[in-house]
C-alpha positions in Angstrom: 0.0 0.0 0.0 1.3 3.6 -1.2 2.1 5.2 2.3 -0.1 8.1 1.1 -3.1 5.9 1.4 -3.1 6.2 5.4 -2.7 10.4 5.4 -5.4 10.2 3.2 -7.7 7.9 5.3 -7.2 10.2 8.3 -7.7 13.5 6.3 -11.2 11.5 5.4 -11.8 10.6 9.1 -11.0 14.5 10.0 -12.9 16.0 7.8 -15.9 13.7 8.1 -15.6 15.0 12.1 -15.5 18.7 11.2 -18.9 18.2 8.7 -20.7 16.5 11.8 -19.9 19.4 14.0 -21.1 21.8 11.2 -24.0 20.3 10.7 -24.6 20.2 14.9 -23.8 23.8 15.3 -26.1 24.3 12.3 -29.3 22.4 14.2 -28.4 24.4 17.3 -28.3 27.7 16.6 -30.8 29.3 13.1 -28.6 31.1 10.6 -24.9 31.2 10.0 -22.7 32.3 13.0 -19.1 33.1 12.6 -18.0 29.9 14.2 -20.3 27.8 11.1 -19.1 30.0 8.6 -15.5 29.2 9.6 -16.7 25.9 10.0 -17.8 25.9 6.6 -14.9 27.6 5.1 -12.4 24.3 6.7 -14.6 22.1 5.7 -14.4 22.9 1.9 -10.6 23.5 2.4 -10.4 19.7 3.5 -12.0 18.8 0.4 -9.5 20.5 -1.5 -6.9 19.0 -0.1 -8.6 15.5 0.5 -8.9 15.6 -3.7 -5.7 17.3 -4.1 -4.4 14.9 -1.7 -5.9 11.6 -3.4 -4.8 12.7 -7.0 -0.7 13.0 -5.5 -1.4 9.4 -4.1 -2.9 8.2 -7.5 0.1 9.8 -9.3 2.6 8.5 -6.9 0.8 4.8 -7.2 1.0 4.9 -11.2 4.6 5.9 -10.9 5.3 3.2 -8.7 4.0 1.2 -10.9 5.1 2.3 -14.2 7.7 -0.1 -15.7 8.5 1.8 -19.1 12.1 3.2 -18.0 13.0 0.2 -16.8 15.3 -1.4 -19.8 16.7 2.1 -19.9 17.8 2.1 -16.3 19.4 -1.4 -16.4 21.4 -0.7 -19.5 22.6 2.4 -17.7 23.6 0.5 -14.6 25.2 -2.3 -16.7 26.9 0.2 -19.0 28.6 2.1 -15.3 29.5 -1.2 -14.2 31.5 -2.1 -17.3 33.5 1.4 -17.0 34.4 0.7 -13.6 35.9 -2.5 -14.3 37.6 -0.9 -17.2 39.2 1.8 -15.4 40.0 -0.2 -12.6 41.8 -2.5 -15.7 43.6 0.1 -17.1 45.3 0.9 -13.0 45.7 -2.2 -12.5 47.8 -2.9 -15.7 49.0 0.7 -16.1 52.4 -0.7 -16.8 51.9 -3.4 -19.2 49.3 -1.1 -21.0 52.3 1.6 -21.2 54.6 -1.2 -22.8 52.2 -2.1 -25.0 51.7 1.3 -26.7 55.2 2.3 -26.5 55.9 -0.9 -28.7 52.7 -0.2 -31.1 54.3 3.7 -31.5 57.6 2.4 -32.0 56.4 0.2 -35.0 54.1 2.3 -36.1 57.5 5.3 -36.3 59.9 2.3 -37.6 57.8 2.1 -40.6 
């Protein structure tokens, strides 16, 4: 389960608290006070951010599970891999690798 999942099952729980003490301060007292009015104002904003709040966790759920860059990702890793041990080739046999090329330019110049 995306760990967004649980924030947004508590941001549910909350706001489903704040609407049932809207909705008792609006039996109690006839018209809007400032307190239900504010009430009423939080209550949208929790909306807002429960929707804004589900469409991260969708998002974050379909990149999770989104698979396209994945052939991409392990070529990369194999491609690093193969320069490491290819650098760690060339100081390990710096010497050799020296002689070589110093015998290649020298036949190369005795031609």
């Amino acid at each position: 389960m995306f760990t967004g999942n649980r924030t947004l099952m508590r941001l549910q729980e909350h706001c489903a608290k704040v609407r049932a003490r809207c909705a008792e301060t609006a039996v109690v007292r006839t018209g809007l006070s400032t307190y239900a009015k504010a009430h009423a104002w939080y209550v949208a904003l929790c909306e807002r951010w429960q929707a804004g709040l589900k469409t991260v966790v969708m998002r974050g759920d379909r990149c999770l599970r989104d698979a396209r860059g994945q052939g991409t990702t392990e070529y990369a890793i194999l491609v690093g891999v193969l320069v490491v041990i290819a650098i760690i080739a060339v100081v390990a046999f710096r010497g050799k690798l020296q002689e070589l090329w110093g015998n290649i330019s020298d036949g190369i110049n005795g031609l």
